[in-house]
KOLZATI-711564 format. One record per residue (C-alpha): x, y, z. Coordinates in steps of 0.2 Angstrom, whole numbers, padded with zeros to 4 digits, always signed. Each point is the difference from the previous one (the first is absolute). Layout:
<atoms>
XYZ
...
</atoms>
This chain:
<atoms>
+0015+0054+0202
-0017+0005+0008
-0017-0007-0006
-0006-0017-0003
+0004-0015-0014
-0014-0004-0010
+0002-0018+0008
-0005+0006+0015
-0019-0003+0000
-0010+0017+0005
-0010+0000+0017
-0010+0017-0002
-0009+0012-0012
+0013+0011-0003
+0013-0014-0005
-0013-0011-0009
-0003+0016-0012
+0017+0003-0001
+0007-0016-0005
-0013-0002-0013
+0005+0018-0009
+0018-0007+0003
-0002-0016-0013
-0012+0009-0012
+0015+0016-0001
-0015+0011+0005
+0010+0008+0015
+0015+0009-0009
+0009-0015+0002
+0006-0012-0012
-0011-0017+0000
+0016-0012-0008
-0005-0009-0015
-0017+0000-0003
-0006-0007+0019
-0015+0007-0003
-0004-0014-0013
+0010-0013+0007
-0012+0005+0015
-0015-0006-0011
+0005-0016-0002
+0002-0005+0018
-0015+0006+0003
-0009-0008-0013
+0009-0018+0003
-0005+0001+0019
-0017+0005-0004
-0002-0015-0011
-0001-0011+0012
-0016+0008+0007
-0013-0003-0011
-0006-0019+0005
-0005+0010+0016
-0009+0012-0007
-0010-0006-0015
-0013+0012+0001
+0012+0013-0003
+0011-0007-0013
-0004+0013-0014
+0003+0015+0011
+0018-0008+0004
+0003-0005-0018
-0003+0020-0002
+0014+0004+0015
+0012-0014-0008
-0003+0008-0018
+0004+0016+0007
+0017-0007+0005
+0006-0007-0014
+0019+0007-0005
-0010+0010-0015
-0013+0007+0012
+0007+0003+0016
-0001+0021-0003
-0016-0003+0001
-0002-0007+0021
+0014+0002+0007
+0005+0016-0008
-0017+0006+0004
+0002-0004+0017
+0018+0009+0001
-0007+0014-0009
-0013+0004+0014
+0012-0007+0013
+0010+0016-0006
-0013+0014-0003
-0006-0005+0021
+0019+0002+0005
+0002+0018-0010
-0015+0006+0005
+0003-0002+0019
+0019+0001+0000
+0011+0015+0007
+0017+0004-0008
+0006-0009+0016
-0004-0017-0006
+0009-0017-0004
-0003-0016-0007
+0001-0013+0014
+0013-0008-0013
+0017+0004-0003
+0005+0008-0018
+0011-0017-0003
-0013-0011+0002
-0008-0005-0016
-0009-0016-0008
+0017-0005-0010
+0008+0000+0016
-0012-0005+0012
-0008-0017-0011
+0012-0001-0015
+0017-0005-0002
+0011+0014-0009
+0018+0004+0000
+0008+0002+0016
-0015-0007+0009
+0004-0017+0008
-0015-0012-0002
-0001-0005+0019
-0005+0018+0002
-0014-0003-0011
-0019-0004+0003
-0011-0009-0014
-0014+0012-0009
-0013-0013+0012
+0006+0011+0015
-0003+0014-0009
-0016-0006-0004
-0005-0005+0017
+0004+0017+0006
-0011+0009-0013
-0015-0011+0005
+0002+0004+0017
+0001+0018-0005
-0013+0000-0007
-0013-0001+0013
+0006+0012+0014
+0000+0013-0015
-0018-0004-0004
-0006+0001+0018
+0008+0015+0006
-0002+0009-0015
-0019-0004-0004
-0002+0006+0021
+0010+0014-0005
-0010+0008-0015
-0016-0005+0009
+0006+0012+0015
+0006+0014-0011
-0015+0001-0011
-0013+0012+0002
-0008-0009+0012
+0011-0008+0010
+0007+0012+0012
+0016+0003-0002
-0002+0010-0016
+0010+0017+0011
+0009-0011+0010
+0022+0003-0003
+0011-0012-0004
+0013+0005+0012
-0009+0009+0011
+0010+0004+0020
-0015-0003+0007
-0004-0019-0007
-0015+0001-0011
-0008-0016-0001
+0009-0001-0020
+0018+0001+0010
-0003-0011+0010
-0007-0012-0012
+0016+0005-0014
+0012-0004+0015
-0008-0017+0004
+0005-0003-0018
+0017+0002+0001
+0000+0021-0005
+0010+0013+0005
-0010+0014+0004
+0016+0012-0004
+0000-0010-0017
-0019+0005-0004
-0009+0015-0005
-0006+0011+0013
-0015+0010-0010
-0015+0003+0011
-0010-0011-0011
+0009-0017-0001
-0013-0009+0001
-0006+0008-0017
+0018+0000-0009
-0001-0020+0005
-0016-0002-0010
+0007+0010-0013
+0016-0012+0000
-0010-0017+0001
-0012+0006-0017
+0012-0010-0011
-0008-0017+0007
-0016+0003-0011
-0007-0016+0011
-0002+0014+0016
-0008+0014-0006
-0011-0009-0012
-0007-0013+0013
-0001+0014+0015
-0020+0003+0001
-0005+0016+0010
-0001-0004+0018
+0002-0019-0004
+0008-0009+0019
+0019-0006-0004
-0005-0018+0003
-0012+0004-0015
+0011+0008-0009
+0013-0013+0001
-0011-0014-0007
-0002+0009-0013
+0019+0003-0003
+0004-0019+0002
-0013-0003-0014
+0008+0012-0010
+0012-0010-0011
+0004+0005-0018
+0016+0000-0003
+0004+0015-0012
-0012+0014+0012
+0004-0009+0018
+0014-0007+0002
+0004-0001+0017
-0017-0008+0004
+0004-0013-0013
+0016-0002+0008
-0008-0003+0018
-0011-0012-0007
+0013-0011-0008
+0009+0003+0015
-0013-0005+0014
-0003-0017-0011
+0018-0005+0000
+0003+0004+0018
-0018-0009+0003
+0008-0015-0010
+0016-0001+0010
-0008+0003+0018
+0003-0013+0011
-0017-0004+0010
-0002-0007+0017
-0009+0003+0017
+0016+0009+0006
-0003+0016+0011
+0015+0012+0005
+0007-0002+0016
+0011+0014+0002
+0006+0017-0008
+0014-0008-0012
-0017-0008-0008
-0014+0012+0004
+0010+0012-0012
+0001-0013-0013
-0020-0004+0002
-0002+0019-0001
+0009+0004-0014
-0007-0012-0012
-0019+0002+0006
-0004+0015-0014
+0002-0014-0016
-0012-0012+0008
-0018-0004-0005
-0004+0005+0020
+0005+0017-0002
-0015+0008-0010
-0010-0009+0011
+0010+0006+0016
-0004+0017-0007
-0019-0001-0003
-0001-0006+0019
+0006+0014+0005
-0013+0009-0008
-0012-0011+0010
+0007+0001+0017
+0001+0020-0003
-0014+0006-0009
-0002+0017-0007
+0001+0011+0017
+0011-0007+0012
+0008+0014+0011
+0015+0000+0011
+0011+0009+0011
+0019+0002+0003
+0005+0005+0013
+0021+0004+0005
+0011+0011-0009
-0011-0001-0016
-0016+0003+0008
-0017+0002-0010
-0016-0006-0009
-0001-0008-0013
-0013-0013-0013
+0010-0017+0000
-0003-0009-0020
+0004-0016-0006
+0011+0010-0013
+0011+0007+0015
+0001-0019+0005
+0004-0005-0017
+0015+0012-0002
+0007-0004+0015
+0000-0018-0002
+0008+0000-0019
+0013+0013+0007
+0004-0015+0014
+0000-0014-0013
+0011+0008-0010
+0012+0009+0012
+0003-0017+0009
+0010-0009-0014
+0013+0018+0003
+0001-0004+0018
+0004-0018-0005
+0014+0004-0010
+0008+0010+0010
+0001-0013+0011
+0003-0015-0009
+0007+0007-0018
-0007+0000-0016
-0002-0018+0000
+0012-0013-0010
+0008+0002-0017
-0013-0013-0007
-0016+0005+0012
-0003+0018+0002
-0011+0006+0017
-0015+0004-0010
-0001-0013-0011
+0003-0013+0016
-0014+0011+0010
-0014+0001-0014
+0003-0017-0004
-0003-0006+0020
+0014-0010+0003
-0002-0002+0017
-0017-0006-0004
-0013+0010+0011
-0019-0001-0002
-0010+0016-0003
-0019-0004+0006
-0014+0010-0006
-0014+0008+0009
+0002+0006+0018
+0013-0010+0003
+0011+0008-0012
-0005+0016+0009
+0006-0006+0016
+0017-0005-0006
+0002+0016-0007
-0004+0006+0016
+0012-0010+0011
+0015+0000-0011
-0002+0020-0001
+0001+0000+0018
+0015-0011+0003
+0009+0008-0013
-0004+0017+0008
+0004-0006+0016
+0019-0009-0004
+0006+0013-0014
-0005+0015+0008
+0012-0006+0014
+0014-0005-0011
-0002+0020-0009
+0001+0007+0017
+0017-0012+0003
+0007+0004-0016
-0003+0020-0001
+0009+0002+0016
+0021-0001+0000
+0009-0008+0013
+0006+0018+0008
-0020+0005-0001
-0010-0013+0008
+0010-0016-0001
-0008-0003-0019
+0005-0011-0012
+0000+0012-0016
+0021-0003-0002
-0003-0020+0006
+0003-0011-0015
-0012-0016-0006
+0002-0011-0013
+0005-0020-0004
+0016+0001+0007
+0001+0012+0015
+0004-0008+0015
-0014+0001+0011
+0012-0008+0014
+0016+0005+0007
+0014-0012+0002
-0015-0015+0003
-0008+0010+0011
-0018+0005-0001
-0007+0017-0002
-0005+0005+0017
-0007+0018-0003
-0010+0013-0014
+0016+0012+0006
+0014-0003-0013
+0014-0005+0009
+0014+0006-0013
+0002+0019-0002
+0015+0009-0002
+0003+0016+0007
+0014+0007-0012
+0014-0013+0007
-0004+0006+0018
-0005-0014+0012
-0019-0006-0002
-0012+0010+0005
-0005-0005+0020
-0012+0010+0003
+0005+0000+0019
-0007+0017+0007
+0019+0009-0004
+0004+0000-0017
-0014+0009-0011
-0009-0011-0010
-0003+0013-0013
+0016+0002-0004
-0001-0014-0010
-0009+0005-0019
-0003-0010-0016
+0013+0007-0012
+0005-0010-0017
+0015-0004+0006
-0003-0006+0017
-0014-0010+0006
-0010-0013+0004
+0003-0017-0007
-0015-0013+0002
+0001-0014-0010
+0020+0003-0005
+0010-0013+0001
-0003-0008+0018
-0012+0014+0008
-0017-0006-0001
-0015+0008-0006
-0015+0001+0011
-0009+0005-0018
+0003-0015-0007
-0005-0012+0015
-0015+0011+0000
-0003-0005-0017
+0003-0017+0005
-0011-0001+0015
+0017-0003+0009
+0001+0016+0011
-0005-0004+0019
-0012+0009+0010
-0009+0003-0018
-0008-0019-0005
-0009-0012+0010
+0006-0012-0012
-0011-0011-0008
-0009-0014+0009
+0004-0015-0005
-0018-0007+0000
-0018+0007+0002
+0000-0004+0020
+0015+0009+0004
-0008+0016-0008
-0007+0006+0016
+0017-0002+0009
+0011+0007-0014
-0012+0019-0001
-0007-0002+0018
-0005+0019+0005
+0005+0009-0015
-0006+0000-0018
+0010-0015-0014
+0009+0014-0009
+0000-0007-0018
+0019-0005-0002
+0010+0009-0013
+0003-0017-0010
+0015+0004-0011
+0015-0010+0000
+0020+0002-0002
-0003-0008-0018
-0015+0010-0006
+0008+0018+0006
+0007+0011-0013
+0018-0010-0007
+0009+0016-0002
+0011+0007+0016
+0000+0018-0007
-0006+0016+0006
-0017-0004-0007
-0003-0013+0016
+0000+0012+0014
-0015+0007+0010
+0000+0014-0008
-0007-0008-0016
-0015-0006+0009
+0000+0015+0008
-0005+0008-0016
-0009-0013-0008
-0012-0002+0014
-0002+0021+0003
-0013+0001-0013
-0008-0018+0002
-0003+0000+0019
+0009+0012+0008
-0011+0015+0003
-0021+0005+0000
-0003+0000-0016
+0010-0013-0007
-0009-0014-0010
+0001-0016+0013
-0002+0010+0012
-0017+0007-0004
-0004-0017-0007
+0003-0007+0016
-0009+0013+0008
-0015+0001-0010
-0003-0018-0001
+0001+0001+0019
-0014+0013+0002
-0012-0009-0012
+0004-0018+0010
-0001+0006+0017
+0017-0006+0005
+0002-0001+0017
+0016+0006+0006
+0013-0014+0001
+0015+0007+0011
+0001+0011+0015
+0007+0011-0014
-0018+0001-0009
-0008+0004+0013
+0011+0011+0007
-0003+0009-0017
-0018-0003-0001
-0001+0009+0016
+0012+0013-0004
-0010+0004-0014
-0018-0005+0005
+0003+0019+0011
-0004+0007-0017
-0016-0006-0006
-0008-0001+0017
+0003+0008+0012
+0003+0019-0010
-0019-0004-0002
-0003-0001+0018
-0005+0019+0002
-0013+0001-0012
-0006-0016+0000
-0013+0003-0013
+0012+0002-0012
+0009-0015+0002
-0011-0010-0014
+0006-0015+0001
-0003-0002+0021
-0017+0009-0004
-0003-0015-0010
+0006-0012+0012
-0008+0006+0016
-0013+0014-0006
-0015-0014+0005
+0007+0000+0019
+0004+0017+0008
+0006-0008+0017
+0014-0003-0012
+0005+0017-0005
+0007+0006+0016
+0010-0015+0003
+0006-0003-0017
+0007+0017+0004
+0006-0002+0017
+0009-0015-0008
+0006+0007-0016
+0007+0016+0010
+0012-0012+0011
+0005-0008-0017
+0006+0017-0005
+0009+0003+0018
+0008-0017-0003
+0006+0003-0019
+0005+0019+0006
+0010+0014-0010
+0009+0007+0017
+0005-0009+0015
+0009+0006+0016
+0009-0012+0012
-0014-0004+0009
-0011-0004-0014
+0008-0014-0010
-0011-0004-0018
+0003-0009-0015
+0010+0016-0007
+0013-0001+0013
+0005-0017-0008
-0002+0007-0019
-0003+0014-0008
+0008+0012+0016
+0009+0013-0006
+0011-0002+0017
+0015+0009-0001
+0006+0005+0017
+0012-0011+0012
-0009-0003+0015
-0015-0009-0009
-0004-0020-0003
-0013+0004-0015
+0008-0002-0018
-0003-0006-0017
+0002-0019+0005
-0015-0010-0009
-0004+0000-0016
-0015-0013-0007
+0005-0010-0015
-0015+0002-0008
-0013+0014+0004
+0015+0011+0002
-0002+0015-0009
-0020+0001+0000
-0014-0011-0002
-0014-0004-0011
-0020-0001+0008
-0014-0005-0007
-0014+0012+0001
-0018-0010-0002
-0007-0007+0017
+0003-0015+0000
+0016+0005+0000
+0000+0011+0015
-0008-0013+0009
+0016-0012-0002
+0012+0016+0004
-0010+0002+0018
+0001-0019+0003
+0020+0001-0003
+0001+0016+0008
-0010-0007+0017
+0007-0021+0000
+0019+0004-0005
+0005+0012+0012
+0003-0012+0011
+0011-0009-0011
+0010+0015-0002
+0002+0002+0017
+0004-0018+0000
+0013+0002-0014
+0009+0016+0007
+0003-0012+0016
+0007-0015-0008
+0010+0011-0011
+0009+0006+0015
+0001-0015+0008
+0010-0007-0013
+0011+0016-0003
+0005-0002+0020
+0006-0017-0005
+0010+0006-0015
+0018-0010+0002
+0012+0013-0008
+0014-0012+0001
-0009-0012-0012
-0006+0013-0011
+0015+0007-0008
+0002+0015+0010
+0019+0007-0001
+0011-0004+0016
+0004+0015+0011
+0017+0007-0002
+0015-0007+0008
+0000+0011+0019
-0016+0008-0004
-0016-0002+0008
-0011+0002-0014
-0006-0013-0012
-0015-0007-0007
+0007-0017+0008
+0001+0004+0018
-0007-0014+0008
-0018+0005+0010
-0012-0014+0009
-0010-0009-0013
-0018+0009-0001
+0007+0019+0004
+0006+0005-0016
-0004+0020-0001
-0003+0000+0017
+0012+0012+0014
+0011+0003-0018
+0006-0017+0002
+0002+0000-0021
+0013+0012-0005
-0003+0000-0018
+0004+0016-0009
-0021+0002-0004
-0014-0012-0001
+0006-0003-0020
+0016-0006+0006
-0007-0012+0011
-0001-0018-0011
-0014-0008+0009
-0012+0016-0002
-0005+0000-0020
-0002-0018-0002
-0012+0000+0015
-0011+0016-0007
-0001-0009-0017
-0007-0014+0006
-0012+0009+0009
-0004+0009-0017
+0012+0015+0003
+0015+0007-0006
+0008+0016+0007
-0008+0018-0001
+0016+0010-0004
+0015-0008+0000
+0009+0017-0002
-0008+0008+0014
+0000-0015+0012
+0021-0001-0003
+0002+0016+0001
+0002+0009-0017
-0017+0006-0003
-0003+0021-0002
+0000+0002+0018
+0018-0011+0004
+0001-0010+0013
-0014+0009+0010
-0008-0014-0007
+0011-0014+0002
-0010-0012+0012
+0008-0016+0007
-0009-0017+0007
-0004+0006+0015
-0009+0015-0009
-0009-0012-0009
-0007-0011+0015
-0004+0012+0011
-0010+0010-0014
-0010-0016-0005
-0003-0005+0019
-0007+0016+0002
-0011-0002-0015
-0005-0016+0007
-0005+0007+0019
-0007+0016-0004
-0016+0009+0000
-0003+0000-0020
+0000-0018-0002
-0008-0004+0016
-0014+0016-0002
-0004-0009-0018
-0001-0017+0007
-0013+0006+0013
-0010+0009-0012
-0001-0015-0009
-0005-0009+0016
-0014+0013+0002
-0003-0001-0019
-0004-0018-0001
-0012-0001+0018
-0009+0016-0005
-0003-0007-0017
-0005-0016+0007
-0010+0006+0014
-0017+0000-0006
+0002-0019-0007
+0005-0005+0016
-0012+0007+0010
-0014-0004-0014
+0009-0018-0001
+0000-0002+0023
-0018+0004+0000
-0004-0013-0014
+0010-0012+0012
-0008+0005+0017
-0019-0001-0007
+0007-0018-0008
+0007-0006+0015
-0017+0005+0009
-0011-0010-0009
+0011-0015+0001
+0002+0000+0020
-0020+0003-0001
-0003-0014-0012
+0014-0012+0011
-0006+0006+0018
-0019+0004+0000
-0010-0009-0017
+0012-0014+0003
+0003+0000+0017
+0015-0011-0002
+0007+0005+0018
-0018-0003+0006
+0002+0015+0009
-0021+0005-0004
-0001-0014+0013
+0006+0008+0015
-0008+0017-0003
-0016-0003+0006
-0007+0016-0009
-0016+0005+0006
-0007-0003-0016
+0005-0016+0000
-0015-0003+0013
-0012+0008-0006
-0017-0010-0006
-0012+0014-0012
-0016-0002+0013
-0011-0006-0019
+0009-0016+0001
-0004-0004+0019
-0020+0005-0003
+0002-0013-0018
-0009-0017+0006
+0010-0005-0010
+0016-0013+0002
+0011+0006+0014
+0016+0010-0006
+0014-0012-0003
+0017+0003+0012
+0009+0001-0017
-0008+0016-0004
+0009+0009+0015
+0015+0008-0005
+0011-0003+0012
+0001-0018+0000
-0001+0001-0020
+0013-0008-0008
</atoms>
């Protein structure tokens, strides 16, 4: 039977909405007996314990609970499912279906009937507890939602499935929607507005060209119960969460709870105020460019910040259930993230802003990696998207620990397993459903799950065990913020709901590409901070994509607005900024031969013949796809700084990075033994410190090789193309490139004229630019120095070197004193013997 019980708790828009049309009978289905009332009084019983918080408000929650009694409850929750269902029909296809199977009902589900054993049961409270945590994500999204598609909000003609991923699509699809399941009229954006005109508290509270922050105080003040009641809803809903949190001065420490401090930041009382900073720090005119794939200008707004954010909060509890479960029978996963279980502190003021900012990045950082893992199979990259996780997969095999991110369990249709050895083709071996890979069956291990786990080697530091050690345990890369789920909080059912390929499809429309909402949340938040990059990864990307905002600009330089502004007051610079900024762009490069190695031959090549080292190798973690700038001068001022002071580090970086790759170990890395009698293998042994050099690792292709990924990641990469790199790309194995391919393609970059042409322009850069200081600051030194000797070694004589001169001057008596009848001239008067 496909679709979900309505005891398993919700975790995005989509199920939230259809789990509520579900209880009241609004979806086709039946609702049992009467859950819709039954609903009522949990909610009211749990809401009675709110009121000693809240005494300010105790009329306006008299009015919810009255609006819950048995004898009233068509008139909220009703109201609500009613709206609910005139949203869903207004945007639907003929393609869609509930997220809820057809037997799943309320009489089944929370209430005992024939036929139904009682252990399968779960009080109306968890109902209760659901609906309450419901109720928020469906008042956030959907008040950003009819903001958006209102006149004035932009996406008025914008589709709802739309092949080309309008920002409405990629929204909807952060939200759990289907796009095959939506509408696909040209103006979606209107027919959503249309939908939403059932909830009487948006389109009466919407104010002409009102900001959303605006717009949603308003909303959350709008509270009568018979004309808004999903605002009176949120509020009673808010207080009871607010009444339940547990406060301390906990901060998240890893991804597990960066999620959980995400998800249940949009009820607190910092998020309004989180909102109207953004209006500070932004202002009204605030201009950026994106550079990449998605290239263009455009007017950043603190609404833009504001939708991405609540799409982040409120995606984050669906990426959460997928991998931990709905939660328990008796604590469902909203209730446990809106009420703060764990605990965490949400500051206010800036501080609040830069947590946003960090845990956007980390998030990025670790579950864009983990989407690039899980979309790729075994036979297409060594993936994990057919890799199991969950509480009781065995992340060990036999008591042994996971050595390697390449499953080691894969079946090849009851053939022998795959060696990979240079003589049997490798592609031979495809996914089919009846034979497979099989991670995390019975004793394979997973490397999915000990990734999850912070147990996979060559992918955590670990975690120091004091302050002190910090230094040692991260020493030359960045901490990576650990995963921090455990075997007990993964998902409890081993099903084909816990493989890669769930998160795989989770995370696509939360962070896997562009214009998915952590990702521009990270971004964005990045541009206005001035985030300096963190890995060799970031400024690889910074670089990569630095080419595109500077140095196009470098033949018409008084079009480039930004520099103008920046140097316009000093036209020495012009010429040099150019000089450098050209060198940039021979760096970066779009073509390359074999004598001229740039970033492109590590990247975005486009390689595809045999004799070549260049190849899709690197691909940044963050910054991957494009990059947002800053346009004001201020700046382009800190843009110039990175651009001139980190090149050396990337230099630096590239260097390390291959220092380490020669001493990958591939007998400790996983790698699969060579065949019996053949010569090939990942494992033939080689000196320690020349792996990938003379061919010495005969790994199939660099993605074979264990030791390779886990040292890009921690340098902030993951691969380019796994597809090309092994072999199966459009071009076939013309693009297939080994280790060796792979050393002598970065030691080229490393040694050749690009990087070193760059680093000597910024060698001339910095003493032109500094020349006129110096020499005004040498002659300001020499005249002081002067008058010091002058002052030491003539007034002061404190060699008594005047002594022994003997100047003629010194000897000399004016002839008016000698005709003076006066005294004689005293001998201290003569110079010479002066003191």
């Amino acid at each position: 039977m496909s679709g979900k019980s309505l005891t398993d708790c919700p975790s995005n828009l989509k199920e939230a909405i259809d789990w509520i049309l579900r209880v009241t009978g609004k979806d086709g289905g039946s609702s049992g007996d009467n859950g819709t009332q039954q609903l009522a009084k949990a909610v009211s019983a749990l809401l009675e314990g709110v009121k000693p918080f809240v005494p300010e408000l105790e009329k306006k929650f008299d009015n919810i609970k009255e609006a819950l009694k048995p004898d009233a409850a068509d008139g909220i929750i009703n109201a609500l499912g009613d709206g609910l269902k005139e949203f869903r029909d207004g945007i639907k296809s003929m393609n869609y279906s509930s997220a809820y199977n057809g037997q799943s009902n309320w009489s089944s589900a929370f209430r005992g009937t024939s036929g139904v054993p009682a252990t399968d049961q779960s009080p109306p409270e968890v109902a209760a507890k659901i609906f309450l945590g419901c109720v928020p994500m469906i008042f956030s999204a959907l008040s950003y939602l009819y903001w958006r598609c209102h006149d004035k909000g932009g996406w008025k003609d914008l589709k709802l499935n739309d092949k080309n991923g309008s920002a409405l699509k990629h929204f909807m699809a952060s939200q759990g929607f289907d796009g095959k399941q939506l509408k696909s009229d040209s103006n979606g954006g209107q027919k959503v507005a249309e939908a939403l005109q059932g909830f009487n508290s948006f389109h009466s509270t919407i104010n002409g060209n009102s900001s959303f922050t605006h717009f949603l105080k308003n909303l959350r003040n709008a509270t009568p119960t018979t004309t808004h009641p999903l605002s009176a809803l949120f509020l009673g809903a808010t207080f009871y969460f607010e009444s339940k949190r547990h406060k301390t001065h906990k901060s998240p420490s890893n991804i597990h709870q960066m999620l959980y401090w995400l998800s249940g930041l949009a009820v607190t009382p910092q998020f309004i105020d989180l909102l109207d900073n953004f209006s500070s720090v932004i202002g009204t005119d605030f201009q950026v460019a994106i550079s990449g794939s998605h290239e263009q200008n455009e007017k950043l707004s603190a609404d833009d910040m504001a939708g991405h954010l609540i799409a982040s909060c409120i995606s984050s509890p669906w990426v959460l259930g997928t991998i931990k479960g709905p939660g328990d029978s008796n604590n469902p996963l909203l209730h446990d993230l809106f009420c703060n279980k764990m605990g965490f502190t949400y500051p206010s003021g800036p501080a609040l802003f830069s947590n946003v900012s960090n845990y956007a990045y980390a998030l990025q950082f670790q579950l864009h990696f983990l989407y690039q893992q899980c979309s790729n199979t075994y036979t297409g990259g060594r993936g994990w998207r057919d890799c199991r996780f969950g509480k009781d997969i065995n992340k060990d095999t036999k008591g042994q620990s996971v050595t390697s991110h390449i499953c080691q369990g894969y079946n090849c249709g009851g053939k022998s397993d795959c060696k990979h050895d240079g003589q049997n083709d490798s592609t031979s071996c495809k996914h089919n459903k009846k034979d497979g890979p099989t991670c995390g069956q019975g004793p394979n291990s997973s490397p999915l799950q000990a990734f999850l786990t912070d147990s996979l080697p060559g992918f955590s530091r670990g975690q120091p065990s004091d302050p002190s050690s910090h230094l040692a345990t991260c020493s030359g890369y960045m901490c990576h913020v650990p995963m921090g789920f455990t075997a007990e909080n993964l998902h409890a059912a081993a099903n084909a709901n816990t493989q890669g390929e769930n998160i795989c499809l989770t995370l696509r429309p939360f962070c896997g590409g562009f214009n998915t909402p952590l990702r521009q949340l990270s971004e964005k938040l990045g541009c206005l901070t001035k985030r300096t990059p963190r890995t060799l990864g970031d400024l690889f990307g910074f670089t990569w994509h630095l080419k595109g905002q500077l140095a196009k600009s470098f033949d018409n330089i008084e079009n480039a607005e930004w520099l103008k502004n920046l140097v316009g007051h000093t036209p020495f610079s012009n010429n040099l900024i150019k000089d450098h900024g050209n060198k940039l762009n021979e760096l970066v490069g779009t073509t390359h031969t074999n004598t001229h190695h740039d970033l492109t031959s590590l990247s975005n090549s486009g390689c595809n013949k045999n004799n070549t080292s260049c190849g899709p190798y690197l691909a940044p973690l963050t910054l991957s796809n494009g990059a947002t700038f800053g346009k004001p001068p201020s700046y382009a001022s800190t843009y110039l700084s990175w651009m001139v002071y980190l090149i050396d580090d990337l230099e630096m970086g590239f260097q390390e990075l291959l220092d380490e790759f020669r001493s990958i170990d591939c007998s400790k890395t996983g790698c699969r033994k060579p065949a019996s009698g053949s010569q090939h293998g990942c494992q033939t042994p080689h000196a320690p410190g020349t792996h990938g050099t003379s061919n010495n690792c005969s790994c199939d292709s660099v993605v074979h090789c264990g030791g390779v990924l886990p040292l890009l990641y921690r340098y902030g990469f993951t691969f380019g193309s796994t597809g090309d790199l092994y072999g199966e790309g459009n071009n076939g194995t013309n693009t297939k490139r080994t280790c060796a391919n792979f050393h002598d393609q970065l030691q080229s970059v490393i040694s050749g004229n690009p990087l070193s042409n760059l680093l000597t322009s910024i060698d001339d850069f910095l003493f032109l630019f500094r020349y006129y200081f110096l020499s005004n600051l040498s002659g300001f030194w020499t005249i002081y120095i002067c008058l010091i000797l002058y002052t030491f070694f003539f007034l002061l004589d404190t060699l008594h070197l005047r002594s022994h001169l003997k100047l003629t001057s010194s000897h000399v008596v004016p002839p008016l004193d000698l005709l003076t009848s006066g005294k004689p001239l005293p001998i201290t008067k003569l110079t010479y013997i002066t003191q």
